[in-house]
C-alpha positions in Angstrom: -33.4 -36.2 46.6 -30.0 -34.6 47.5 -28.4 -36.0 44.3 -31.4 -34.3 42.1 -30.7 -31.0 44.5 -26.9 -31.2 43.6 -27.2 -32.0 39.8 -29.9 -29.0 39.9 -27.4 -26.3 41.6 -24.4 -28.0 39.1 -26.5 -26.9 36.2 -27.5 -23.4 37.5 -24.3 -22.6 38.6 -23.0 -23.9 35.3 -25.4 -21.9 32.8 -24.6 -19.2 35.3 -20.9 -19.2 34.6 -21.7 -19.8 31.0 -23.9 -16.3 30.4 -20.8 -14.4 32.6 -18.6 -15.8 29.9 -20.6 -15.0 26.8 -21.1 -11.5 28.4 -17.4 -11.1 28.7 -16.7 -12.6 24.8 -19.6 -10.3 23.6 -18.0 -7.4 25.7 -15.2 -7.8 23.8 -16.2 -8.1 20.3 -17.7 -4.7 21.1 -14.7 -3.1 22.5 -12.9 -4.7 19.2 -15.2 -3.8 16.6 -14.8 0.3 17.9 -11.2 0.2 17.2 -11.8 -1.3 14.0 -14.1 1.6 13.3 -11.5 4.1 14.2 -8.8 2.7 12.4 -10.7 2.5 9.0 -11.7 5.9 9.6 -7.7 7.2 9.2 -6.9 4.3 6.6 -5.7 6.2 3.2 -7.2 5.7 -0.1 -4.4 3.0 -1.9 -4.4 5.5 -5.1 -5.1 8.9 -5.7 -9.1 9.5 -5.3 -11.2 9.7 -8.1 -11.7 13.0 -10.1 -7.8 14.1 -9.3 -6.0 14.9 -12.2 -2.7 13.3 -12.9 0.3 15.1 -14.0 2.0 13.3 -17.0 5.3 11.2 -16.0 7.0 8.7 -18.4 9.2 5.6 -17.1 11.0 3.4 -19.0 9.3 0.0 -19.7 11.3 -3.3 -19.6 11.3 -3.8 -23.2 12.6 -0.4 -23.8 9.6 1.7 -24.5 8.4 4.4 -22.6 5.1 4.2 -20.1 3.5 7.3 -19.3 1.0 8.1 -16.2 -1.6 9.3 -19.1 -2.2 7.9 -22.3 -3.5 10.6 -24.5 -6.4 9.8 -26.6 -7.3 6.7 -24.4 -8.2 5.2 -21.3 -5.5 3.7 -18.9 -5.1 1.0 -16.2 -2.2 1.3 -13.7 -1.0 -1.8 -11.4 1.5 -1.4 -8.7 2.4 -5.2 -7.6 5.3 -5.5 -4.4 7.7 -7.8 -4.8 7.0 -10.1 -2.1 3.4 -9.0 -1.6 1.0 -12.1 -1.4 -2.4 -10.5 -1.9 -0.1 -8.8 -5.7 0.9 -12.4 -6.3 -3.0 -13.4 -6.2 -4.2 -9.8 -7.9 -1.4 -10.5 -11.2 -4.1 -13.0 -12.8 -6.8 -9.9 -12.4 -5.0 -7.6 -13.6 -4.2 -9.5 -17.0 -8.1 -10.8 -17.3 -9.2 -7.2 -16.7 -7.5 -5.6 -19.0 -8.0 -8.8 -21.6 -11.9 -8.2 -20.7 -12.2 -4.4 -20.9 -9.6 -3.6 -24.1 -8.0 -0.6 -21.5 -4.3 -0.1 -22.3 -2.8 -1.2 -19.2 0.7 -0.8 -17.6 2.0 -2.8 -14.4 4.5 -1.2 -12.3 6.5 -3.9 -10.5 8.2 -1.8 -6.9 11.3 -3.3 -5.7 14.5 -3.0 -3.6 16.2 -5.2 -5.1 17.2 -7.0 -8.5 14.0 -10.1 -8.0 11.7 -8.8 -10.1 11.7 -11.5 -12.7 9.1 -13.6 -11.7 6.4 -10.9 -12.0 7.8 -9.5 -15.0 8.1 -13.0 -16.8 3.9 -13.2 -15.9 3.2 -9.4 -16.6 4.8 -8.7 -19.8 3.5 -10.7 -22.2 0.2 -9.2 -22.1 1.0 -5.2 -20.9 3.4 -2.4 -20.6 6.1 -3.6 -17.5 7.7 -0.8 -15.6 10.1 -2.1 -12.9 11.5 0.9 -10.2 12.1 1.1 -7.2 10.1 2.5 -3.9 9.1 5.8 -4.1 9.3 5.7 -7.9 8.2 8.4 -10.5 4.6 7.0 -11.2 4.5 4.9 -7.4 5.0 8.8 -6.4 2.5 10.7 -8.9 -0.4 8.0 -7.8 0.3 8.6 -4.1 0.5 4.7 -4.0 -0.1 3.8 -0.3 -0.4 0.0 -0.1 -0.1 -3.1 -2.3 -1.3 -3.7 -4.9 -2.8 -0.5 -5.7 -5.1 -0.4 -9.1 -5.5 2.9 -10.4 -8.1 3.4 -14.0 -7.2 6.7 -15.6 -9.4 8.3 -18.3 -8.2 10.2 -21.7 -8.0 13.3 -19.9 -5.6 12.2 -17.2 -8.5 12.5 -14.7 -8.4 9.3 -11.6 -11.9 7.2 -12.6 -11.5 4.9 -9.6 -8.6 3.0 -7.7 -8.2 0.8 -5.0 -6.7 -2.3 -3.8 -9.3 -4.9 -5.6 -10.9 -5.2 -8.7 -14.1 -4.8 -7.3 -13.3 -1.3 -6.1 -13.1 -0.4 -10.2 -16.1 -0.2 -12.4 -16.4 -2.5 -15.8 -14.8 0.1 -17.9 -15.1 -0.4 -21.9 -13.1 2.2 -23.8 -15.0 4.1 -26.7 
């Protein structure tokens, strides 16, 4: 009888420890999931936000043409990959098969500090307009570019259709 009295009070005491626990891990998430809230409340838009008008700025491409911000008479997508940047390494691929899907004129800007840029370029430029500059560039700085990468769609009219960090975050755009 003592040993089913002591197996009994092991158990309580045990599922009694167990929902003090849970309380405490469930407490937490709480606590966690609030400060999440607050700090996607002050998280910036990666681009500028749709409907703002872009003022027109040219950059040199890497083949020695000239990219602009807007494309008069058609629709534009804009890339800004980070050298170094993991999630831009794993975006490059979308970037290409968007623009292959869709028919938008697209330009890639590769941002840098440094002279590595090759690798990116060597992937981008076969299949769009490459623009290599540095931090704080000319069209890094007329896109308010605020994280990496940043995708940025851009109508006829120079006008911001969507942006983001993700394809998902633009809509399936087919030029007219």
């Amino acid at each position: 009888m003592f040993y089913l009295t002591a197996a009994v009070t092991v158990a309580i005491a045990a599922t009694a420890l167990n929902l003090l626990l849970t309380f405490g891990v469930i407490r937490k998430l709480r606590v966690h999931d609030a400060k999440l809230a607050d700090r996607s409340a002050v998280i910036q838009e990666a681009t500028l936000p749709a409907g703002t008008s872009v003022p027109a700025v040219t950059a040199p491409t890497v083949d020695g043409g000239t990219a602009s911000s807007v494309r008069p008479g058609g629709a534009q997508l804009l890339g800004f990959f980070s050298i170094g940047c993991g999630a831009c390494d794993d975006r490059i691929p979308e970037f290409i098969a968007y623009q292959e899907r869709t028919g938008v004129a697209a330009v890639a800007v590769v941002v840098t500090d440094a002279d590595d840029s090759g690798p990116y370029v060597a992937r981008l430029a076969p299949h769009v307009d490459v623009v290599v500059e540095r931090e704080r560039g000319p069209l890094a700085t007329v896109f308010a570019v605020t994280s990496f990468p940043a995708l940025c769609l851009v109508d006829a009219q120079g006008v911001v259709v969507a942006g983001g960090n993700a394809f998902p975050d633009l809509p399936e755009f087919v030029p007219a």
